[in-house]
mmCIF file of the N, C-alpha and C atoms, coordinates in Angstrom:
data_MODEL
# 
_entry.id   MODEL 
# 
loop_
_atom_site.group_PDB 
_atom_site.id 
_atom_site.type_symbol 
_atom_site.label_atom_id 
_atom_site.label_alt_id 
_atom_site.label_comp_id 
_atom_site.label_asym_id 
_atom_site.label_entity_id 
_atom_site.label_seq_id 
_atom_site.pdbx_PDB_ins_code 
_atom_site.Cartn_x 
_atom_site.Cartn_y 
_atom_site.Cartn_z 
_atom_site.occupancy 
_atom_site.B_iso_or_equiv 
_atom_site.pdbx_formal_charge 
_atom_site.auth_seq_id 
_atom_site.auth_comp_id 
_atom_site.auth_asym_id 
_atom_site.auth_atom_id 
_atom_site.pdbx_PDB_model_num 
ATOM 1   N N  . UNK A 1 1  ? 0.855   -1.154  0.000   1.00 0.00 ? 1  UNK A N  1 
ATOM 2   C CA . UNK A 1 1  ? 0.000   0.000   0.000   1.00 0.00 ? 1  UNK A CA 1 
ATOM 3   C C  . UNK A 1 1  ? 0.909   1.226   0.000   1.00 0.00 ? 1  UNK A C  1 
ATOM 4   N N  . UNK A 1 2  ? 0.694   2.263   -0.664  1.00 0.00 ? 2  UNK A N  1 
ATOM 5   C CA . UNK A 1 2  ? 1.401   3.223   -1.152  1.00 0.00 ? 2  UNK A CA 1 
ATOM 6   C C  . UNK A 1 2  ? 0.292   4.314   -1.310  1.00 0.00 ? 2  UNK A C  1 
ATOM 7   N N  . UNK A 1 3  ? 0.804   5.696   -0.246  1.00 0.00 ? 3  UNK A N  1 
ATOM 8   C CA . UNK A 1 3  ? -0.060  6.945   -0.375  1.00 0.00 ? 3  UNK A CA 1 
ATOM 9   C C  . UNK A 1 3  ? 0.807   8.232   -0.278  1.00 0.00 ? 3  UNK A C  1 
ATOM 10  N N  . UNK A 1 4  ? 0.242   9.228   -1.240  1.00 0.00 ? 4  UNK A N  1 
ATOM 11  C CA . UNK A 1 4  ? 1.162   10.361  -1.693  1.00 0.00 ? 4  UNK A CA 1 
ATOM 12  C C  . UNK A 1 4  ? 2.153   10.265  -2.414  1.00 0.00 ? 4  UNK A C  1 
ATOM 13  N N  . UNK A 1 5  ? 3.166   10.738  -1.487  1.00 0.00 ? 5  UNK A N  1 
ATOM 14  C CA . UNK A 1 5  ? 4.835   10.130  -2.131  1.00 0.00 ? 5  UNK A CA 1 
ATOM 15  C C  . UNK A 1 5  ? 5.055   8.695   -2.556  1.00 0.00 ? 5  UNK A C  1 
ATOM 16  N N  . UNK A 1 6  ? 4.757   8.283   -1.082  1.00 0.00 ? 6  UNK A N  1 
ATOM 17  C CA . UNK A 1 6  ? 4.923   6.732   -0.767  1.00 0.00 ? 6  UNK A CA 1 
ATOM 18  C C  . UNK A 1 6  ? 4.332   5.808   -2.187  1.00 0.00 ? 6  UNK A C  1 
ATOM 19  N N  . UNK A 1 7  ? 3.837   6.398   -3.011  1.00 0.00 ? 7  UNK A N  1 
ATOM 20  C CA . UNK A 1 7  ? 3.355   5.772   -4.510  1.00 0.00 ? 7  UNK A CA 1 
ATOM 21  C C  . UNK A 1 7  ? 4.394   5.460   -5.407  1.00 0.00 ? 7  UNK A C  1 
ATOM 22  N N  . UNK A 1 8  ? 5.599   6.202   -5.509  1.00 0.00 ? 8  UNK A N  1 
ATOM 23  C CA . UNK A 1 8  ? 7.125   6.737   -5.843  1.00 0.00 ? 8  UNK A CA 1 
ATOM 24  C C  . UNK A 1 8  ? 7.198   5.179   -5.429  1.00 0.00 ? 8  UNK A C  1 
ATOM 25  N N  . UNK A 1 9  ? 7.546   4.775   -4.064  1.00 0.00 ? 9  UNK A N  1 
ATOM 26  C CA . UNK A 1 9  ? 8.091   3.297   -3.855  1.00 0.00 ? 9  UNK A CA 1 
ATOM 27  C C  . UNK A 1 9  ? 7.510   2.358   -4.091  1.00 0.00 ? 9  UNK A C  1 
ATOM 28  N N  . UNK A 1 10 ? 6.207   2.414   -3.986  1.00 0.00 ? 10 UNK A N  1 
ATOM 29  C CA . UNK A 1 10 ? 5.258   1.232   -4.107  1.00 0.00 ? 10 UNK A CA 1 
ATOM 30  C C  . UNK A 1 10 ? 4.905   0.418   -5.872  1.00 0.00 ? 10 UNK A C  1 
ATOM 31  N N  . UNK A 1 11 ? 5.346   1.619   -6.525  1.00 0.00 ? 11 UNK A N  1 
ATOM 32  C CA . UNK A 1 11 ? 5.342   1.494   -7.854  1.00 0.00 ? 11 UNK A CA 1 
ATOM 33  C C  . UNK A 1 11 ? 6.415   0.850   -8.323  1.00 0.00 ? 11 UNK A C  1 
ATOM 34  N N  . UNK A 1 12 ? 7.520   1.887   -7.963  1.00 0.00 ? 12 UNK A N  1 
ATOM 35  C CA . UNK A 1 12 ? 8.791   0.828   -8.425  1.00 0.00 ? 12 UNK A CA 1 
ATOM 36  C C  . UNK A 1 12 ? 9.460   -0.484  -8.117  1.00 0.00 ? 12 UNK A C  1 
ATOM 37  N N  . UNK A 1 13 ? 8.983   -0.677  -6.834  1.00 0.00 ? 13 UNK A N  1 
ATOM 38  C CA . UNK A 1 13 ? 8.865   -1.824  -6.357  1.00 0.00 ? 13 UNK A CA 1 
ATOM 39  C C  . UNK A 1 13 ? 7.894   -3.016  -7.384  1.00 0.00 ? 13 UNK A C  1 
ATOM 40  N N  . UNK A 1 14 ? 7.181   -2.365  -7.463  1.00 0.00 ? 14 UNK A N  1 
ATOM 41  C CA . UNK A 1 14 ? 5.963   -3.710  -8.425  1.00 0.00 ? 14 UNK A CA 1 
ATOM 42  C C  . UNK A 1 14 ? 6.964   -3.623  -10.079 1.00 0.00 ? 14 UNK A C  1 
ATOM 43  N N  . UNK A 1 15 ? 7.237   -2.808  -10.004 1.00 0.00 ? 15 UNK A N  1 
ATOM 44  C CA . UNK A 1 15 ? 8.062   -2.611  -11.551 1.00 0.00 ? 15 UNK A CA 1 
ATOM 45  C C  . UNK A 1 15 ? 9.275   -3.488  -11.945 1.00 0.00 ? 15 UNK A C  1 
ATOM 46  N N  . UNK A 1 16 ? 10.381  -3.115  -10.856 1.00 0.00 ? 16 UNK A N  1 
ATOM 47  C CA . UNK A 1 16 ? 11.274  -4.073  -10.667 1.00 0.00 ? 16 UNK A CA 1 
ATOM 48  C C  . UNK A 1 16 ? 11.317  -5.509  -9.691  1.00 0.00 ? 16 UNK A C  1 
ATOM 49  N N  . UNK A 1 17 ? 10.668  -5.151  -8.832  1.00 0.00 ? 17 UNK A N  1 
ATOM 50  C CA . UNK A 1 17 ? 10.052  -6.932  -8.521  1.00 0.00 ? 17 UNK A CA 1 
ATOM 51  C C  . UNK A 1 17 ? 9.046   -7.205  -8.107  1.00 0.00 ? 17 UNK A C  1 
ATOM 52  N N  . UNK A 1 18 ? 8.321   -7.432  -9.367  1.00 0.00 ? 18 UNK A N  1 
ATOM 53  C CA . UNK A 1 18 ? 7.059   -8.136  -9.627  1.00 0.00 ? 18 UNK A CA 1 
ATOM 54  C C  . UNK A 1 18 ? 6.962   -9.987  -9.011  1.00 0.00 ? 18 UNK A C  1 
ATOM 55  N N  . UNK A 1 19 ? 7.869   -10.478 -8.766  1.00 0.00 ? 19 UNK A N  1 
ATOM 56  C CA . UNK A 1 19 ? 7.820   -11.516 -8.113  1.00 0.00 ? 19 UNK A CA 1 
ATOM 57  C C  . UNK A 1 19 ? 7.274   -11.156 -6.411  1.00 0.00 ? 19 UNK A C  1 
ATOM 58  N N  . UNK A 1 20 ? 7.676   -10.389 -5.716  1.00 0.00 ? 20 UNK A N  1 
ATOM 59  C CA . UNK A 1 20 ? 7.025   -9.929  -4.491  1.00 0.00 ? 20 UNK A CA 1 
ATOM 60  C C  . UNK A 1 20 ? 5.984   -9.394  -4.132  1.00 0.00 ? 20 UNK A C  1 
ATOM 61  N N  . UNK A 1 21 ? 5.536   -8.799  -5.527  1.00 0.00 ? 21 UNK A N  1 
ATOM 62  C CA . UNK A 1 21 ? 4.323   -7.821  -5.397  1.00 0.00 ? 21 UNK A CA 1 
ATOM 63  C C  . UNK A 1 21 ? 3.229   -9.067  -5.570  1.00 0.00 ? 21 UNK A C  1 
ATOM 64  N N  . UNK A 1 22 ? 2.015   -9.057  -4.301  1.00 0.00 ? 22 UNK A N  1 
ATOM 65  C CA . UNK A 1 22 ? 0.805   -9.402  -5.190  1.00 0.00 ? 22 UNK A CA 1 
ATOM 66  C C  . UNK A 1 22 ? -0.013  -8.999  -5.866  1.00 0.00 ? 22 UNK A C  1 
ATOM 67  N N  . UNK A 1 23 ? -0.206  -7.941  -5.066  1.00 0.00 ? 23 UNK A N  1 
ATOM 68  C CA . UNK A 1 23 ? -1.655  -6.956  -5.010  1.00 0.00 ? 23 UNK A CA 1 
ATOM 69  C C  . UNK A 1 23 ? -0.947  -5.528  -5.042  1.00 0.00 ? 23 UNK A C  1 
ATOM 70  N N  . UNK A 1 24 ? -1.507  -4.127  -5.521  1.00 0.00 ? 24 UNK A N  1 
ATOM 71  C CA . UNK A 1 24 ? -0.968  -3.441  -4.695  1.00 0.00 ? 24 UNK A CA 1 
ATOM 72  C C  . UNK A 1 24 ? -2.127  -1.913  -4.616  1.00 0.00 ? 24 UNK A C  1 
ATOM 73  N N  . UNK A 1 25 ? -2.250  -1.387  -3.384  1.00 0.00 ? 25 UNK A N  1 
ATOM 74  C CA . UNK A 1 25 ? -3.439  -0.574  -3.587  1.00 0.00 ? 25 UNK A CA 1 
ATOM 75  C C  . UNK A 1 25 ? -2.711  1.195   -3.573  1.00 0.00 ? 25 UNK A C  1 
ATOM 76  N N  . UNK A 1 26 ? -2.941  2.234   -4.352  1.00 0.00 ? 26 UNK A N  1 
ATOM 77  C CA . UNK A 1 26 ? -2.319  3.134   -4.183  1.00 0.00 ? 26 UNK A CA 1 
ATOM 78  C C  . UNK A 1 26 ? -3.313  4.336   -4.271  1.00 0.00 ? 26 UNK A C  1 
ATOM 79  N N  . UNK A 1 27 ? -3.156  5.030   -3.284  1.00 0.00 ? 27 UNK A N  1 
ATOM 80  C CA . UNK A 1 27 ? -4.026  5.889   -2.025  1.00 0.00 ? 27 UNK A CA 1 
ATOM 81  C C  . UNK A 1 27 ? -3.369  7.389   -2.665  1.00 0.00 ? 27 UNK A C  1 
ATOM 82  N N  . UNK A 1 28 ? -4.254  7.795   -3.256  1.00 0.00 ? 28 UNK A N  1 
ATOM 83  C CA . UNK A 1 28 ? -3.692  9.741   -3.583  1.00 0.00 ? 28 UNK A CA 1 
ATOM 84  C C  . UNK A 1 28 ? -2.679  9.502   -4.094  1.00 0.00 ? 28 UNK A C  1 
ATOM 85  N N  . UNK A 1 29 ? -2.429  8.669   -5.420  1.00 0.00 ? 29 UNK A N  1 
ATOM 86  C CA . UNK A 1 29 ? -1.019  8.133   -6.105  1.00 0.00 ? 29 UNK A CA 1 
ATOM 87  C C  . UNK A 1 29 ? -0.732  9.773   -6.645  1.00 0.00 ? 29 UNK A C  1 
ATOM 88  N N  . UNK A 1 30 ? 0.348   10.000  -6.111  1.00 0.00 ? 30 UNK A N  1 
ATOM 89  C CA . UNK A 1 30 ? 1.323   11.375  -6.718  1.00 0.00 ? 30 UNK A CA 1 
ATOM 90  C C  . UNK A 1 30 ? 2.088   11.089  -8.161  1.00 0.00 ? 30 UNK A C  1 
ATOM 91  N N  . UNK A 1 31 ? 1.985   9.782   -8.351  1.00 0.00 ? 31 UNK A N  1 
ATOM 92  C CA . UNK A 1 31 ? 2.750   9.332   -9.283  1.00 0.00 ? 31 UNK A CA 1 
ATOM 93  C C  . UNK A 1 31 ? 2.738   8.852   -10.588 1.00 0.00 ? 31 UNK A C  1 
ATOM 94  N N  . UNK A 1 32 ? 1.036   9.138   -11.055 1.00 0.00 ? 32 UNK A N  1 
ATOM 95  C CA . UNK A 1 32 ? 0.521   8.958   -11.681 1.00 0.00 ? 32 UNK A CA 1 
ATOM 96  C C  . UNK A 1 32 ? 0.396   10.306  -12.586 1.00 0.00 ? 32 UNK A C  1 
ATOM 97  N N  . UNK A 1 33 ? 0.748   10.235  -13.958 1.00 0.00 ? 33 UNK A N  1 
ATOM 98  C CA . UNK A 1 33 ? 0.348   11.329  -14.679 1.00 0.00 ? 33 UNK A CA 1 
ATOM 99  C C  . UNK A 1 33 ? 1.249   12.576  -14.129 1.00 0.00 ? 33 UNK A C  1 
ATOM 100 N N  . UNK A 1 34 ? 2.047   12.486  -13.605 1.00 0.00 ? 34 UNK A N  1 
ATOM 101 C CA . UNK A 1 34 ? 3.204   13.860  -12.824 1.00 0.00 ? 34 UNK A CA 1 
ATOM 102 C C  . UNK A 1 34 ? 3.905   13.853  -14.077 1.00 0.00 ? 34 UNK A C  1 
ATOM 103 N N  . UNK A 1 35 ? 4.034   13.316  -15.030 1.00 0.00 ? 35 UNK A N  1 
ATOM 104 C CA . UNK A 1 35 ? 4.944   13.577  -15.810 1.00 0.00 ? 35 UNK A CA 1 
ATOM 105 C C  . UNK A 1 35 ? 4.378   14.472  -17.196 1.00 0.00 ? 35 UNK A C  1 
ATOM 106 N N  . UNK A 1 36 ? 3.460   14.357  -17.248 1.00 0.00 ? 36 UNK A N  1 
ATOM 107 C CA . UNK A 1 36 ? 2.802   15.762  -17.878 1.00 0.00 ? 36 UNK A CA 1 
ATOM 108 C C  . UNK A 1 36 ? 2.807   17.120  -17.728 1.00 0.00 ? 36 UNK A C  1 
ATOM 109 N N  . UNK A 1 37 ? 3.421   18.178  -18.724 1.00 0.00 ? 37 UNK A N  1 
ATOM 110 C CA . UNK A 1 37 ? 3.878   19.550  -18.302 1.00 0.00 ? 37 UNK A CA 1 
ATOM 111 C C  . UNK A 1 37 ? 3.075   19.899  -17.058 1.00 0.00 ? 37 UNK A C  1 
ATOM 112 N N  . UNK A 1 38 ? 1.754   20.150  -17.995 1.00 0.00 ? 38 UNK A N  1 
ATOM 113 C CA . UNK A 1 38 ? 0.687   21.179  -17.350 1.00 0.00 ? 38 UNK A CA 1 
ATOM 114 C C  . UNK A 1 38 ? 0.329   20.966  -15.749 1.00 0.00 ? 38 UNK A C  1 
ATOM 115 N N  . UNK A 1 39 ? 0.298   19.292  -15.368 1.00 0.00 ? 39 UNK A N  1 
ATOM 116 C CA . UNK A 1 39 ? -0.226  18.633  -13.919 1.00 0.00 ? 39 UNK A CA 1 
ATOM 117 C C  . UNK A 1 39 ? 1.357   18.807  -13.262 1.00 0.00 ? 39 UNK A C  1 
ATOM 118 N N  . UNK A 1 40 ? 1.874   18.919  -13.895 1.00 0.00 ? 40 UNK A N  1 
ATOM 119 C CA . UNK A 1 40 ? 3.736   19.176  -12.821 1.00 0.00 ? 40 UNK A CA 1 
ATOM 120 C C  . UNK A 1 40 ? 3.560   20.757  -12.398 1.00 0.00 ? 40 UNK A C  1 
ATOM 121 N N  . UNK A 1 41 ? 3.203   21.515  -13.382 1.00 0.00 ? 41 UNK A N  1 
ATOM 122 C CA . UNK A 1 41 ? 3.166   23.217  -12.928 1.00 0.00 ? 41 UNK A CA 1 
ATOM 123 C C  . UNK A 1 41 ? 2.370   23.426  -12.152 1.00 0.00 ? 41 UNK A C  1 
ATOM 124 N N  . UNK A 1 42 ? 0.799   22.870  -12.388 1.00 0.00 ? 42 UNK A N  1 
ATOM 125 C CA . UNK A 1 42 ? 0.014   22.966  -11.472 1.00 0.00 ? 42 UNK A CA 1 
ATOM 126 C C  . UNK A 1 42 ? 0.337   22.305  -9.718  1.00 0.00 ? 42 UNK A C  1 
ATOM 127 N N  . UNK A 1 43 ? 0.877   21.193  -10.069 1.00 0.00 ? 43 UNK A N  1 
ATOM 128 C CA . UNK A 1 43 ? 1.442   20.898  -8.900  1.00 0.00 ? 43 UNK A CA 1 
ATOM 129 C C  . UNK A 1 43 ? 2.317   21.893  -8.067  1.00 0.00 ? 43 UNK A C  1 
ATOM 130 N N  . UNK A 1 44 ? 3.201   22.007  -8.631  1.00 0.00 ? 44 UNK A N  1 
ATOM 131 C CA . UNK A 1 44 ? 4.498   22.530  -7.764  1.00 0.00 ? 44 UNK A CA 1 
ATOM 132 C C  . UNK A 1 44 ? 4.532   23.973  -7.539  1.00 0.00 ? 44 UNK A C  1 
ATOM 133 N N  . UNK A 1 45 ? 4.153   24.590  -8.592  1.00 0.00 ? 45 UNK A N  1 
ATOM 134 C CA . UNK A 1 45 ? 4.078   26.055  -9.064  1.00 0.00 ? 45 UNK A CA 1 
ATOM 135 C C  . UNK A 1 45 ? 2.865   26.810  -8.845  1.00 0.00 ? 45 UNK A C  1 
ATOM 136 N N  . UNK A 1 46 ? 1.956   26.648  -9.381  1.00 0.00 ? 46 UNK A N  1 
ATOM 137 C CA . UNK A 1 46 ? 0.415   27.072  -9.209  1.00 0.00 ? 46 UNK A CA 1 
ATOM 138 C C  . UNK A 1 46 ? -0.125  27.491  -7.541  1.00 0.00 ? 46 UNK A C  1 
ATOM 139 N N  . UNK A 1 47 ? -0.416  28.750  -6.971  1.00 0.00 ? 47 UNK A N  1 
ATOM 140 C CA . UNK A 1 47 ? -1.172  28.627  -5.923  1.00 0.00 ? 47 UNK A CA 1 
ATOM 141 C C  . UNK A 1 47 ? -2.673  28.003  -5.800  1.00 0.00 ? 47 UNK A C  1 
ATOM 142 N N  . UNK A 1 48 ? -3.352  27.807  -4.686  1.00 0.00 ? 48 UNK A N  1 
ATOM 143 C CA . UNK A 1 48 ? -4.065  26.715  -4.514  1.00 0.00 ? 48 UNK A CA 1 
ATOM 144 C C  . UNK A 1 48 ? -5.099  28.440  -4.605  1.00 0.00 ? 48 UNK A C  1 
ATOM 145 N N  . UNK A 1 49 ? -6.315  27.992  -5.328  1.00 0.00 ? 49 UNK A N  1 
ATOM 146 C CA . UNK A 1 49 ? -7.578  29.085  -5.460  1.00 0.00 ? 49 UNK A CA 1 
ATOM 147 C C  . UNK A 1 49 ? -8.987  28.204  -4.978  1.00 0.00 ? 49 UNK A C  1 
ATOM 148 N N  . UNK A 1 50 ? -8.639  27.671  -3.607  1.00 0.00 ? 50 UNK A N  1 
ATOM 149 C CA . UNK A 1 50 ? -10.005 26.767  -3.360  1.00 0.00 ? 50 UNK A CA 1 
ATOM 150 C C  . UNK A 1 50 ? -10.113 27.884  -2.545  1.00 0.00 ? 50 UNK A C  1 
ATOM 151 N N  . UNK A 1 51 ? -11.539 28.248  -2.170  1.00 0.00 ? 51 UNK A N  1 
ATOM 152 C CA . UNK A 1 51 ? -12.245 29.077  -0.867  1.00 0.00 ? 51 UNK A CA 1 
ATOM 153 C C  . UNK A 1 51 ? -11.914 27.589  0.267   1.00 0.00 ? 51 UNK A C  1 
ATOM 154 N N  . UNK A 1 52 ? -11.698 28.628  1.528   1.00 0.00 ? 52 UNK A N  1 
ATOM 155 C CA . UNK A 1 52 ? -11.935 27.324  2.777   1.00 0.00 ? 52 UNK A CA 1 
ATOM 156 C C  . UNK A 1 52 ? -13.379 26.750  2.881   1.00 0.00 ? 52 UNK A C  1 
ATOM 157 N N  . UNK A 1 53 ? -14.161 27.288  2.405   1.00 0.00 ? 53 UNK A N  1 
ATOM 158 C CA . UNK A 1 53 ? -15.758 26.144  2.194   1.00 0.00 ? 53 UNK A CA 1 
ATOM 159 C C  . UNK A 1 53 ? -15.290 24.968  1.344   1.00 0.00 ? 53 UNK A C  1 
ATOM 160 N N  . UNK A 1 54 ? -14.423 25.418  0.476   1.00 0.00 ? 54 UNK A N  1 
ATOM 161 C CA . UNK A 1 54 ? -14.127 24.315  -0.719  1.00 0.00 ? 54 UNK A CA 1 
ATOM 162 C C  . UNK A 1 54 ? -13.290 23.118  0.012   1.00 0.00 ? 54 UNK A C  1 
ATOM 163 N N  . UNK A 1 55 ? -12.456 23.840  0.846   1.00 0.00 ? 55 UNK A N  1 
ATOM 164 C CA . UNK A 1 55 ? -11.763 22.900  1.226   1.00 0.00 ? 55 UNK A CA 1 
ATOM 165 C C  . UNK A 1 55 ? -11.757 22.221  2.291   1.00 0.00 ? 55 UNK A C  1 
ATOM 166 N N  . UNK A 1 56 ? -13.029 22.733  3.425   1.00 0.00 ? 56 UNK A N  1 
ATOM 167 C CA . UNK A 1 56 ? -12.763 21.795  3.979   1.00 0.00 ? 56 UNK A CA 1 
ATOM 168 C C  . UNK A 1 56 ? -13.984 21.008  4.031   1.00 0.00 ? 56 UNK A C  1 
ATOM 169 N N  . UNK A 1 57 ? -14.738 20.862  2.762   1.00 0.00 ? 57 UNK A N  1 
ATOM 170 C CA . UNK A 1 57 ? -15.479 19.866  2.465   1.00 0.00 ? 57 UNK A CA 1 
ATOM 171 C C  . UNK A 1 57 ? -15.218 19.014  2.190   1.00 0.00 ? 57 UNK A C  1 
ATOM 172 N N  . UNK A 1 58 ? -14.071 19.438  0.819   1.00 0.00 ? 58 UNK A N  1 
ATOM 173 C CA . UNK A 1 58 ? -13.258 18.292  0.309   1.00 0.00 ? 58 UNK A CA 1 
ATOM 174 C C  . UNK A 1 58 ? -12.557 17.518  1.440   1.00 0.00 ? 58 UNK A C  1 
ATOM 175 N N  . UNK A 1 59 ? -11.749 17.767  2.780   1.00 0.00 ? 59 UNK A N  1 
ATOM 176 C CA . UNK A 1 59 ? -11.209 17.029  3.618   1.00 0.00 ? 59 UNK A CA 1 
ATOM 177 C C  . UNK A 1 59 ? -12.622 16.286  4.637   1.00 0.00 ? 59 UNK A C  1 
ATOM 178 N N  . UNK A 1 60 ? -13.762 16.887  4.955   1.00 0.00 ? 60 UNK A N  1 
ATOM 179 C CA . UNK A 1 60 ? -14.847 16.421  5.277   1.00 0.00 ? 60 UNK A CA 1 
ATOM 180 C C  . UNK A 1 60 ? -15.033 14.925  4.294   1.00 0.00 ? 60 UNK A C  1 
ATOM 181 N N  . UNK A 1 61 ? -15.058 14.607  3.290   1.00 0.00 ? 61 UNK A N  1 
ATOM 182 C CA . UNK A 1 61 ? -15.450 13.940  1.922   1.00 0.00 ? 61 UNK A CA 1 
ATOM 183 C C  . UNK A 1 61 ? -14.330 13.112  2.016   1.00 0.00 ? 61 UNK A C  1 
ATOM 184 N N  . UNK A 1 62 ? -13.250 13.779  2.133   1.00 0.00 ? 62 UNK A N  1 
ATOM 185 C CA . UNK A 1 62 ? -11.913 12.264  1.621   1.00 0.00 ? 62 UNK A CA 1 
ATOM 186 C C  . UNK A 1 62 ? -11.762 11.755  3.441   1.00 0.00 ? 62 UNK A C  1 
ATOM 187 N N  . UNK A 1 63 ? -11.608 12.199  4.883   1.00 0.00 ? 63 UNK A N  1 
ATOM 188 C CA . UNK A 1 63 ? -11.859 11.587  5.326   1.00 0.00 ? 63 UNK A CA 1 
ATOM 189 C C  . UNK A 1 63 ? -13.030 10.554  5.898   1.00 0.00 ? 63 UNK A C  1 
ATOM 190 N N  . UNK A 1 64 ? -14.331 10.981  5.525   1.00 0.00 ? 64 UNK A N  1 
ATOM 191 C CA . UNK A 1 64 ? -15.534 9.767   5.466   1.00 0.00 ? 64 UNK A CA 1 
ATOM 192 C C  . UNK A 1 64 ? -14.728 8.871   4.810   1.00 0.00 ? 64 UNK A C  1 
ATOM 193 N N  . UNK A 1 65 ? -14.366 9.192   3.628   1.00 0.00 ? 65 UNK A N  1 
ATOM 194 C CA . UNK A 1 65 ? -13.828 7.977   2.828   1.00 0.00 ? 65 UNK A CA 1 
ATOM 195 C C  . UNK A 1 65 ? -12.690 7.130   2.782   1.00 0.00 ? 65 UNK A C  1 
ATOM 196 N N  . UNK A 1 66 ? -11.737 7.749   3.264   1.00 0.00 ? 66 UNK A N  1 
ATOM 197 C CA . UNK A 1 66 ? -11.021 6.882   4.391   1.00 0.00 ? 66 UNK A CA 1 
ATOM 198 C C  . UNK A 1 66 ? -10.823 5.423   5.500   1.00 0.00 ? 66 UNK A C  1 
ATOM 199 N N  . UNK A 1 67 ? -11.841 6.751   6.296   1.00 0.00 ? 67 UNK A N  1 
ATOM 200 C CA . UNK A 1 67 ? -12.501 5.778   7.105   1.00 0.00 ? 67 UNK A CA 1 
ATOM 201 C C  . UNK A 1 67 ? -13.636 4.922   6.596   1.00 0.00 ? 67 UNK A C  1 
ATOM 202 N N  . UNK A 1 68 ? -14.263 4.998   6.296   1.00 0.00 ? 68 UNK A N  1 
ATOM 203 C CA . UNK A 1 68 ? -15.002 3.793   5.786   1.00 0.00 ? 68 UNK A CA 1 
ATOM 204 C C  . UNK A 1 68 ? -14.173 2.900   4.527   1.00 0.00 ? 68 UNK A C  1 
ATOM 205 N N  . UNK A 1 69 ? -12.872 3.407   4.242   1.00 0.00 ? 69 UNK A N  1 
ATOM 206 C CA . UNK A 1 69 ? -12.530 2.514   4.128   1.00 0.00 ? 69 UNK A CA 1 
ATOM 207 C C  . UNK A 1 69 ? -11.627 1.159   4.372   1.00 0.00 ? 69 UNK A C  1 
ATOM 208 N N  . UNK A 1 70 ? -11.310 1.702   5.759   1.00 0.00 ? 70 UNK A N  1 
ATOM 209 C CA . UNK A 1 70 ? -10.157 1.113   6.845   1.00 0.00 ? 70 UNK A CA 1 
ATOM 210 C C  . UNK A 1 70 ? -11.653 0.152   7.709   1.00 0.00 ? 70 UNK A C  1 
ATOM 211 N N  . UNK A 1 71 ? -12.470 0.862   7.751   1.00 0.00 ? 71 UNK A N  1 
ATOM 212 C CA . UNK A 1 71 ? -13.477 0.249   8.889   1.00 0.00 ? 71 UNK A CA 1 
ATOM 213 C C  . UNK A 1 71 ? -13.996 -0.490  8.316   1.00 0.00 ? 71 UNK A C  1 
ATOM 214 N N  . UNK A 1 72 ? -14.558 -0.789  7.202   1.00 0.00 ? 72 UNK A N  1 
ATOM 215 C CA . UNK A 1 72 ? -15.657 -0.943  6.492   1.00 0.00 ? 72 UNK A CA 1 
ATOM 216 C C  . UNK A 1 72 ? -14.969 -2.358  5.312   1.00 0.00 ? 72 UNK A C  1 
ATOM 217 N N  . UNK A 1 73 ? -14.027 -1.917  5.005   1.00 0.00 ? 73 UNK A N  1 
ATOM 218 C CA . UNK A 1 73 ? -13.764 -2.634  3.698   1.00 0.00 ? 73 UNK A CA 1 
ATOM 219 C C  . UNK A 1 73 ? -12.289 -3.470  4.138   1.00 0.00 ? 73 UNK A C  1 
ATOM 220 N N  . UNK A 1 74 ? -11.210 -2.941  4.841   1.00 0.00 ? 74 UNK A N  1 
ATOM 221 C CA . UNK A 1 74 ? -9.921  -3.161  4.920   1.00 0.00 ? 74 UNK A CA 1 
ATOM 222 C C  . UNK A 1 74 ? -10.018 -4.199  6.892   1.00 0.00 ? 74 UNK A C  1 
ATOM 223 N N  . UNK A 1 75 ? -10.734 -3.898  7.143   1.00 0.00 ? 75 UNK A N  1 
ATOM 224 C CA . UNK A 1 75 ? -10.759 -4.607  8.736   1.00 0.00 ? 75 UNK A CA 1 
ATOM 225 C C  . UNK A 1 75 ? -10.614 -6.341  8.471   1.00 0.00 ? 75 UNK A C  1 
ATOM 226 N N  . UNK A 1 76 ? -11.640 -6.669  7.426   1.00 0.00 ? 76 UNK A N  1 
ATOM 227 C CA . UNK A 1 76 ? -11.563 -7.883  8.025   1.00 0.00 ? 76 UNK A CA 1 
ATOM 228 C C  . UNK A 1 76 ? -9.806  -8.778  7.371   1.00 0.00 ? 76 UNK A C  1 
ATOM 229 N N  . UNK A 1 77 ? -9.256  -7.784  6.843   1.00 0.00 ? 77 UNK A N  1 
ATOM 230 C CA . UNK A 1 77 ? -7.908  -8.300  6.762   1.00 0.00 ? 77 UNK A CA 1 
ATOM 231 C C  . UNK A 1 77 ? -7.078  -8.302  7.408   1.00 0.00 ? 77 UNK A C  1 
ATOM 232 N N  . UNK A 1 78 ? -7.216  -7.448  8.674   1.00 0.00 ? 78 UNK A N  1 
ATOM 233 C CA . UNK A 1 78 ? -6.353  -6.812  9.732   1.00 0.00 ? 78 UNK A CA 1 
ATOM 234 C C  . UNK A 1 78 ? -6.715  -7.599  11.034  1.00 0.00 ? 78 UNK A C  1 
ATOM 235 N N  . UNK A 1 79 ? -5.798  -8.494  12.153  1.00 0.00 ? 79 UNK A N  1 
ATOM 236 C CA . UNK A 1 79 ? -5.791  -8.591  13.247  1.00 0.00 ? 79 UNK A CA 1 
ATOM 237 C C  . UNK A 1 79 ? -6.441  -7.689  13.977  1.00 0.00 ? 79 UNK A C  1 
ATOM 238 N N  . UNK A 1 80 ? -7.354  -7.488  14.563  1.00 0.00 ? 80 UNK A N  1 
ATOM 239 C CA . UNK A 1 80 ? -7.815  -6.345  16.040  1.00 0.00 ? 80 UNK A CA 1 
ATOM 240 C C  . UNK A 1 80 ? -7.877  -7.322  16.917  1.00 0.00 ? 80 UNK A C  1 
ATOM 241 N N  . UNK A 1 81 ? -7.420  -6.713  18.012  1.00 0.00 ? 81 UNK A N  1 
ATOM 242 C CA . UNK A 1 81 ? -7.579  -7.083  19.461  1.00 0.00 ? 81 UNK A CA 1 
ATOM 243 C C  . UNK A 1 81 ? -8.394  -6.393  20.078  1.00 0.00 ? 81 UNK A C  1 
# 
């Protein structure tokens, strides 16, 4: 599992050894499509023009989704005590 950056390793890892990799799930992949002018400027360069209504809906929205998907979907793979 690979999120943000962490997509950078999780990728190249499946790339160069695909014998280890089974599965692999990647969470806000940064690493996808970065190599396109326009999504690199916007990235790095570009200031952010969301209103704070905008944004913190959007963080309202991606954490529900998150969590429901650690709780909901990813639990019964995980040990709890």
């Amino acid at each position: 599992m690979g999120h943000s950056f962490g997509t950078f390793n999780t990728t190249w890892i499946a790339k160069y050894r695909p014998n280890i990799v089974h599965s692999m799930c990647l969470l806000d992949p940064v690493c996808l499509l970065l190599h396109l002018p326009k999504l690199a400027y916007q990235f790095c360069y570009k200031p952010a023009s969301w209103s704070w209504d905008e944004l913190s809906t959007t963080i309202r929205y991606f954490w529900f989704a998150v969590t429901y998907l650690f709780v909901f979907e990813l639990q019964p793979y995980f040990l709890c005590f």
